[in-house]
C-alpha positions as CSV (number, residue, x, y, z in Angstrom):
1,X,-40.9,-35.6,-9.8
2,X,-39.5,-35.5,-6.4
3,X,-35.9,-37.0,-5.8
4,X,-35.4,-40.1,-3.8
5,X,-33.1,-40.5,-1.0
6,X,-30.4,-41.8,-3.4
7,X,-30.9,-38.5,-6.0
8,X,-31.4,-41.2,-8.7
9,X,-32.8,-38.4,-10.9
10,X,-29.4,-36.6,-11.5
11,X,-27.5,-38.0,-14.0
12,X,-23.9,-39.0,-13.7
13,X,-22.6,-35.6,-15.4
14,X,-24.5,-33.3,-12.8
15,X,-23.2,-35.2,-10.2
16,X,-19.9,-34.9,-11.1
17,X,-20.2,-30.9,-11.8
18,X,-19.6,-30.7,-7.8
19,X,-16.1,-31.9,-6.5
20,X,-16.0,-32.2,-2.8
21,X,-13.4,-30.7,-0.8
22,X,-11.2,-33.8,-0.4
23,X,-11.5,-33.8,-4.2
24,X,-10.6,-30.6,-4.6
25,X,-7.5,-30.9,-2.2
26,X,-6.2,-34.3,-3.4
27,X,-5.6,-32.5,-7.5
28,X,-2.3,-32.4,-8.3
29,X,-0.9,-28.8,-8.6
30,X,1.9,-27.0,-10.0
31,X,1.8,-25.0,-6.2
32,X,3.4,-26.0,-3.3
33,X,3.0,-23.0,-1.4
34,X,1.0,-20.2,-2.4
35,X,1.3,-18.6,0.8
36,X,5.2,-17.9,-0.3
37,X,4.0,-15.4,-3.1
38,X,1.3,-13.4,-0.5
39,X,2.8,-9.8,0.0
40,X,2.3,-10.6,3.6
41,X,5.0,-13.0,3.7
42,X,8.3,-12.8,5.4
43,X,11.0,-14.5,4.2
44,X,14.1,-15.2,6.4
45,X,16.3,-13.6,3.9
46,X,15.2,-10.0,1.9
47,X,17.0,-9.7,-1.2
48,X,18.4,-6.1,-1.5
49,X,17.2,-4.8,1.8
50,X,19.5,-6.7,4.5
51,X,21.3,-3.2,4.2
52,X,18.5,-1.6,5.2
53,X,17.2,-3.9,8.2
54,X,20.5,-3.6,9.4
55,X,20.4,0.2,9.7
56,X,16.7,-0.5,11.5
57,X,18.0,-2.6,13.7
58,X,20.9,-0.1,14.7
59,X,18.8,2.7,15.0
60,X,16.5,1.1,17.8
61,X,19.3,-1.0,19.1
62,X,19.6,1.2,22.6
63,X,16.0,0.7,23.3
64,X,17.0,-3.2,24.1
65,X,18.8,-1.2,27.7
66,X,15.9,0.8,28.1
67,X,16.7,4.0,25.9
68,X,14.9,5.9,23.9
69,X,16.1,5.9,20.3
70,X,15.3,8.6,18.1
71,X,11.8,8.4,15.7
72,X,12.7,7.0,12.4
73,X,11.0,7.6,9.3
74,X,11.1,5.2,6.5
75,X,9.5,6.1,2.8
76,X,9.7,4.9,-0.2
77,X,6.9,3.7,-3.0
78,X,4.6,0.9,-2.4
79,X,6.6,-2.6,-3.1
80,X,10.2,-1.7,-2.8
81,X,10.4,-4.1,1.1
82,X,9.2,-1.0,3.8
83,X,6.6,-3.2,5.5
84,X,8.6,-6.7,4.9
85,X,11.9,-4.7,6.5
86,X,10.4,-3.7,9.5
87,X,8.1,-6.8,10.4
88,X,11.3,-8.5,10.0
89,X,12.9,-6.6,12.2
90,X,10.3,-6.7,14.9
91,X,10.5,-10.3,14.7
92,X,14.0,-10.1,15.9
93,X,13.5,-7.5,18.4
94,X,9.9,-9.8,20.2
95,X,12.8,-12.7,20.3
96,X,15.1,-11.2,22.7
97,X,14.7,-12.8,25.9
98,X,16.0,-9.7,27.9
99,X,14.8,-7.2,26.2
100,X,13.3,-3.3,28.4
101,X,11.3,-2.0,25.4
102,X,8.4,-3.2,23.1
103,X,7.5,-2.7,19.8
104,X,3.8,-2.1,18.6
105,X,2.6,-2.4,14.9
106,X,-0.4,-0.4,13.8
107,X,-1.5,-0.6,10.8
108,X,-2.6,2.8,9.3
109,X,-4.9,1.7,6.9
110,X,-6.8,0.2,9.1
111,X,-6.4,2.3,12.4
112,X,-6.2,5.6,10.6
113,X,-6.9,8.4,13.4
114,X,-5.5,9.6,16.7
115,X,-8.4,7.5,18.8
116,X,-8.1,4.6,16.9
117,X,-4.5,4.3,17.1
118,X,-4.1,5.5,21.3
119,X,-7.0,2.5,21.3
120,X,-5.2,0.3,19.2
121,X,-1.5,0.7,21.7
122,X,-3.8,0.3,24.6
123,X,-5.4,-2.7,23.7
124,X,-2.3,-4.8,23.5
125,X,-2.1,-4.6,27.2
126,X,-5.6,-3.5,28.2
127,X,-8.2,-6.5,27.8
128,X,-10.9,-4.7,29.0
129,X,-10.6,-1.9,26.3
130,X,-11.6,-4.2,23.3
131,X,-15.2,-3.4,24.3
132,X,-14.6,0.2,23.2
133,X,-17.0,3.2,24.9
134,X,-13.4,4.7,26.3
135,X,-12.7,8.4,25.5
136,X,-9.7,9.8,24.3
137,X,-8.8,11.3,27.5
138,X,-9.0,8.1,29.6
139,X,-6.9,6.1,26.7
140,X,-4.2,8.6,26.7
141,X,-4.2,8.3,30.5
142,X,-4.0,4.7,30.0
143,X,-1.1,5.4,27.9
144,X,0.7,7.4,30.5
145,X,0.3,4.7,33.1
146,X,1.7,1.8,31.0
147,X,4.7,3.9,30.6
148,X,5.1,4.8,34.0
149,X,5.8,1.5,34.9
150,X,9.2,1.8,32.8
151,X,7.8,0.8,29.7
152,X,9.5,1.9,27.0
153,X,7.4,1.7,23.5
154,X,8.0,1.8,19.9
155,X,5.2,2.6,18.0
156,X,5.5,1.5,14.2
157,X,3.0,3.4,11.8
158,X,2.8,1.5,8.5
159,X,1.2,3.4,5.9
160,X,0.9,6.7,8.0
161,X,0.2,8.7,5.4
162,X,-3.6,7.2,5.6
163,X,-4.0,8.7,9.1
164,X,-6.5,11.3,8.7
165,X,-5.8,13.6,11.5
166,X,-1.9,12.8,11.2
167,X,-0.3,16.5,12.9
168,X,-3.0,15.4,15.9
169,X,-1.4,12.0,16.2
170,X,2.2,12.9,15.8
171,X,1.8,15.6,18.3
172,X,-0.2,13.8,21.0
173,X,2.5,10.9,20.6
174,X,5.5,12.4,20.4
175,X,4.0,14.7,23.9
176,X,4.0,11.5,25.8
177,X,7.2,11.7,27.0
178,X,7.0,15.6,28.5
179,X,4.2,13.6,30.6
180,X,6.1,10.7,32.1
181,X,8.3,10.0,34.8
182,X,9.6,6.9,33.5
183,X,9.0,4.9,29.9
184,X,9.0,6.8,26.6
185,X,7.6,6.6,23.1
186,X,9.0,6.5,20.2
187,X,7.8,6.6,16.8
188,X,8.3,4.7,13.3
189,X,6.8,6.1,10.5
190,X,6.4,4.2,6.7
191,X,5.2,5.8,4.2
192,X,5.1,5.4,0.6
193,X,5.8,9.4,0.1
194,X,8.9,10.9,0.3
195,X,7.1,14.3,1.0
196,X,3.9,13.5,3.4
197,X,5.8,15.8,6.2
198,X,5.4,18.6,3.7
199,X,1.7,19.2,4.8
200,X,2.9,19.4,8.6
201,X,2.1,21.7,10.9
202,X,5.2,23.4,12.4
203,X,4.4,22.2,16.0
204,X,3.8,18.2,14.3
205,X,7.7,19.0,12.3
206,X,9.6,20.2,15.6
207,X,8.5,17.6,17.7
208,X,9.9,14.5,15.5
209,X,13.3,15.3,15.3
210,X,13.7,12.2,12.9
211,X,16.0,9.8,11.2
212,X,15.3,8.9,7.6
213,X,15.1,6.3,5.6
214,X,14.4,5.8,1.7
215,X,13.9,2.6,0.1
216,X,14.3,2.7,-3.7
217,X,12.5,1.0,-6.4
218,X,14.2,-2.7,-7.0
219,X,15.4,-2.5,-10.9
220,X,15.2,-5.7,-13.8
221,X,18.2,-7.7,-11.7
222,X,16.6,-7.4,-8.1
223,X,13.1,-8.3,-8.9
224,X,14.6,-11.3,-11.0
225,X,16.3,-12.5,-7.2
226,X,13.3,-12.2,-5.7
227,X,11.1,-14.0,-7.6
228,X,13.9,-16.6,-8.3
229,X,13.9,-17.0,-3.9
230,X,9.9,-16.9,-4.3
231,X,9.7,-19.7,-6.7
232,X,11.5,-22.3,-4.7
233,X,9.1,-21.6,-2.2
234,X,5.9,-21.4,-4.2
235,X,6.3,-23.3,-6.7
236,X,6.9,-27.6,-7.5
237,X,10.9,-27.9,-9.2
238,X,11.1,-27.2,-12.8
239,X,7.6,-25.1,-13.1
240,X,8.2,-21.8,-13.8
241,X,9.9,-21.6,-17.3
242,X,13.2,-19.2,-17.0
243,X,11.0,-17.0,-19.9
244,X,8.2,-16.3,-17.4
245,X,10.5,-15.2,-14.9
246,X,12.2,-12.5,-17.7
247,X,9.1,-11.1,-18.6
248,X,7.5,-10.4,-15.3
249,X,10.6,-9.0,-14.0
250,X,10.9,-6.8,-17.3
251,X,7.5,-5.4,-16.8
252,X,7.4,-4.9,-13.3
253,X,11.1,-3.0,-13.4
254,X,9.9,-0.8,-16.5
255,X,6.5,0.3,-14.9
256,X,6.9,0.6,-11.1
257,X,10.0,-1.7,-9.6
258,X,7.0,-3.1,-7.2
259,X,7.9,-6.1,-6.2
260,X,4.2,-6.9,-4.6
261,X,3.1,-6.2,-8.7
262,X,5.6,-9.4,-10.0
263,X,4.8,-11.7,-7.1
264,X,0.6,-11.0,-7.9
265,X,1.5,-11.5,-11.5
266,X,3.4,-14.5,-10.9
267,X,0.3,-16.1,-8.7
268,X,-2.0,-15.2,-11.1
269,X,0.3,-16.5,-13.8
270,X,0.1,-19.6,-12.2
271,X,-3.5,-20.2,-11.7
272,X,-3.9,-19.2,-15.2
273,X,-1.4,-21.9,-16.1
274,X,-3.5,-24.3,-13.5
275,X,-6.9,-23.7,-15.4
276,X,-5.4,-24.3,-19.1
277,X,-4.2,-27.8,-17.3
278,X,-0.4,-26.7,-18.2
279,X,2.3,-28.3,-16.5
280,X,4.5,-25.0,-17.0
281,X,4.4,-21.3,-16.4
282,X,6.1,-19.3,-19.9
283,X,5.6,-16.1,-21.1
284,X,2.2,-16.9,-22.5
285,X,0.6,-16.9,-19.0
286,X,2.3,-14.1,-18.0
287,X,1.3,-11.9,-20.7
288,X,-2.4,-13.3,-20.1
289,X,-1.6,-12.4,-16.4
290,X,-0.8,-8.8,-16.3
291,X,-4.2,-7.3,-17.7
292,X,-6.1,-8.8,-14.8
293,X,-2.9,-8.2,-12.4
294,X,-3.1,-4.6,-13.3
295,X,-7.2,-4.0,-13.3
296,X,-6.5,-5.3,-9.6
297,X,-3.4,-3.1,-8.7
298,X,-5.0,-0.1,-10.1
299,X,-8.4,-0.7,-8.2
300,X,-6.5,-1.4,-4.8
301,X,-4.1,1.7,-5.5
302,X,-7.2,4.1,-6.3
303,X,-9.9,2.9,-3.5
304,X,-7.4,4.0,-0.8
305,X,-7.3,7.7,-2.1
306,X,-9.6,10.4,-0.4
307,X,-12.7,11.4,-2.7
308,X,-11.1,14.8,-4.1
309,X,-7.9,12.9,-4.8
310,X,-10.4,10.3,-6.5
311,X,-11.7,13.3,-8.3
312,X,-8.8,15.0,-10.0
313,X,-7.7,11.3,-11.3
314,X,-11.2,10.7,-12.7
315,X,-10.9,14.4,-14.4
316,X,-7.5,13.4,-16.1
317,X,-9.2,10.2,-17.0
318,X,-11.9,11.6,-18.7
319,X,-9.7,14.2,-20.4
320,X,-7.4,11.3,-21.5
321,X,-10.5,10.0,-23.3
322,X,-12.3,13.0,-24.8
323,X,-9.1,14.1,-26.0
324,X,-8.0,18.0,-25.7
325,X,-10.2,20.7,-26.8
326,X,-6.5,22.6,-27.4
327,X,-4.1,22.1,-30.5
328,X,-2.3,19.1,-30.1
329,X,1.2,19.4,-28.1
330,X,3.7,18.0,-30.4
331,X,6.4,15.5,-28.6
332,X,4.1,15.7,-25.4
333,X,1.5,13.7,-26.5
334,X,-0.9,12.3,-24.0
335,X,-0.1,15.2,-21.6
336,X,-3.0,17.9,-21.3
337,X,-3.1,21.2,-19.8
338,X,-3.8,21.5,-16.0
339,X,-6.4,24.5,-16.9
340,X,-8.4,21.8,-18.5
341,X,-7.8,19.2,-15.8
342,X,-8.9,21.6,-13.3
343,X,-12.4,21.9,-15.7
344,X,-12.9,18.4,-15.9
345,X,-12.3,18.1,-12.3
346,X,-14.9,20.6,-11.1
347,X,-17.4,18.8,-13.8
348,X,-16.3,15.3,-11.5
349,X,-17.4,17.2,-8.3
350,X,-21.0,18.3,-9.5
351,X,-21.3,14.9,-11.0
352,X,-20.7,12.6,-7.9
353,X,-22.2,15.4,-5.6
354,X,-19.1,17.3,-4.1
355,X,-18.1,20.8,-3.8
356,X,-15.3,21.5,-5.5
357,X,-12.0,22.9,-3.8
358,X,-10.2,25.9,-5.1
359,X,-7.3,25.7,-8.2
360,X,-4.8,26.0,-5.0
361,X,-6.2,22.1,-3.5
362,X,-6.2,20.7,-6.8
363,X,-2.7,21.5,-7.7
364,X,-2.2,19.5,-3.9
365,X,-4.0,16.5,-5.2
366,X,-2.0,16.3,-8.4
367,X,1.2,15.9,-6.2
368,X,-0.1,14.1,-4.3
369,X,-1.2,11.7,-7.5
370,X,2.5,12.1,-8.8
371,X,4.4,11.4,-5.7
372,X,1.7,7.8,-5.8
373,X,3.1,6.8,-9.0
374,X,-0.3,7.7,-10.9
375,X,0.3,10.7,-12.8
376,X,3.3,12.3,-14.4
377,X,3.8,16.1,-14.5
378,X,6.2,18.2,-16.8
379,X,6.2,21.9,-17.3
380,X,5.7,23.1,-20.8
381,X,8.6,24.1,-22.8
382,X,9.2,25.9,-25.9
383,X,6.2,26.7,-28.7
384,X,3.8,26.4,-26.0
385,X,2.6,29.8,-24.7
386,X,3.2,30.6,-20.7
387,X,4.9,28.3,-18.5
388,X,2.2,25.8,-17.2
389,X,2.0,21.8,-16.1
390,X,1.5,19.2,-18.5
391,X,-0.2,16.0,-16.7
392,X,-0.2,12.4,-18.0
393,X,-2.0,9.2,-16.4
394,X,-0.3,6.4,-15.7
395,X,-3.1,3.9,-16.0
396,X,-5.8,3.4,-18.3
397,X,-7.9,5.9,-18.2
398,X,-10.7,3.4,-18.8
399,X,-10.1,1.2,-16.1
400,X,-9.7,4.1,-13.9
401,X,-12.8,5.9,-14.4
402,X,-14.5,2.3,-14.1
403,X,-13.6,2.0,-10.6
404,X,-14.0,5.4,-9.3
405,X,-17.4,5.9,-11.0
406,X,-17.8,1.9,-9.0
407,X,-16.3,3.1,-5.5
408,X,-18.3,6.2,-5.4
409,X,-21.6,4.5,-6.4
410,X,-21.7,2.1,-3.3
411,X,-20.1,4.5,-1.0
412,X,-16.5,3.8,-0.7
413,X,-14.9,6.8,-0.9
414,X,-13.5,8.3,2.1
415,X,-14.3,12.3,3.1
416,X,-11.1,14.0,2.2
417,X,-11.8,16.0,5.0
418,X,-10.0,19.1,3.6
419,X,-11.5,22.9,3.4
């Protein structure tokens, strides 16, 4: 049968199993703006970290005459306010009306190599390079000729440990200066380890000459003020039970003091309240919440790591699983031997077609797995023979080896780029 004009052969049910968008839009909802709980937001106040903006804001204060401040370096783990901080900040400086510096954001993740961070810088005032087809050499000219004309720049790396050829950008950038006559660069680094400079080349270290800053994990208290400013802003009066708001701080103080972690658990506490047709957000959603939260965190977290980096974790994972092939360790349970990591690694590399690195890299990619939050590390102590490292995942090793065995199947996985 073919359908009239009028669909008169679909009953009342099918047609109603397709809302339209002014449908859709005119449901009442317990949000009133999502966009409050995004980890791209900036709110005009940053609980806990006002200290810290104004110790940014100090540092690059001279700039505003024309100065060059120092390079800064800010670390600390992912969540704790870097990024918020310092978009924050930049805000402030880009609203000065007299003002003989700038400040350019790159994002790392995204421009994550000498070229495409020189292109990136050049761009902003360069139309004509979007097209691309510039080399390096005619960009970094570029570079010197914007400066020339008394610019003065501040270059804000977020996430720079992503940057593949990182001693090749901080030298090249921080060299600027010894080739103008007028402007200057200088450099703000974020990171989310405290030891990415350890990997430096000497020339890369002696050219910083660096101010630090560490951000530390928020604890129960903080993450409670945060959501508490979120929720006014997310969420319709009265919604979120006092409960819910325990809980999520609870877990996300106990496990990581992310606050990016309790704001995703919170939105996704919500929309699970949304689809039960709930009224209120308790503990219930919450709980209901955090498995999903965390299959998402630990996916995000993992697909940014270099393949061998990808390859130890899936090693541990699968150890984690099989269980040791060595007599148990007493108190340390859930820790296995590195020797047998190392195995299970090198079994991971001939499984997803890599060559695996020496007992040397992989002790590298185990720090740098610790220092992310995803491994722990202790050294054995008595009734144990020798003096070796103990390793413990931090995830589930299930969910972890789903995702790598996912990212490497449909090509995700970045070179590590390491020999």
């Amino acid at each position: 049968m073919k359908p009239n004009k009028n669909n008169e052969i679909y009953s009342d049910e099918e047609r109603k199993s397709s809302p339209s968008f002014q449908e859709l839009l005119s449901r009442e909802t317990i949000f009133s703006d999502l966009n409050a709980l995004s980890p791209h937001f900036v709110p005009d106040i940053l609980p806990h970290r006002e200290e810290h903006i104004t110790t940014i804001m100090k540092h690059i204060a001279p700039a505003i005459k024309g100065m060059r401040p120092n390079n800064l370096f800010i670390y600390g783990k992912s969540g704790t306010g870097k990024t918020c901080s310092v978009k924050k900040v930049i805000r402030k400086f880009n609203e000065l009306e007299k003002n003989k510096s700038k400040i350019e954001y790159v994002n790392c993740r995204a421009y994550n190599s000498r070229y495409r961070i020189i292109q990136r810088i050049v761009q902003k005032t360069n139309p004509e390079v979007v097209r691309g087809g510039f080399g390096l050499t005619y960009l970094y000219e570029k570079l010197i000729s914007i400066l020339n004309e008394g610019e003065n720049i501040i270059i804000v790396l977020d996430e720079i440990d992503m940057v593949k050829d990182l001693d090749d950008v901080l030298y090249t950038l921080t060299r600027l200066n010894d080739e103008t006559d007028k402007g200057a660069v200088s450099l703000i680094g974020v990171s989310n380890r405290t030891d990415f400079k350890k990997n430096l080349e000497e020339g890369s270290m002696s050219s910083l000459n660096e101010t630090e800053i560490v951000f530390t994990p928020y604890n129960a208290e903080q993450i409670k003020n945060i959501l508490k400013q979120r929720i006014k802003l997310a969420f319709a009066e009265g919604v979120v039970d006092e409960s819910a708001i325990n809980l999520t701080s609870a877990i996300t103080s106990s496990e990581n003091g992310d606050a990016r972690y309790a704001l995703k658990l919170l939105a996704r506490a919500g929309h699970t309240a949304e689809e039960k047709g709930l009224k209120k957000i308790t503990d219930v959603e919450v709980k209901i919440a955090r498995k999903n939260v965390e299959e998402e965190i630990i996916k995000e977290t993992i697909s940014t790591l270099p393949d061998h980096q990808q390859l130890a974790l899936y090693g541990i994972a699968r150890v984690s699983i099989i269980g040791s092939k060595y007599r148990k360790l007493g108190e340390t349970e859930g820790f296995f031997f590195s020797g047998e990591i190392y195995e299970e690694y090198v079994n991971a590399c001939n499984q997803f077609g890599r060559k695996p690195r020496s007992g040397r890299w992989h002790q590298e990619y185990l720090g740098d797995l610790e220092s992310l939050g995803m491994i722990t590390m202790i050294y054995s102590g008595k009734g144990i023979r020798g003096h070796t490292k103990l390793i413990k995942i931090g995830y589930s090793p299930e969910v972890v080896i789903k995702v790598i065995e996912k990212n490497f199947k449909l090509g995700l996985v970045q070179d590590s780029g390491d020999e």
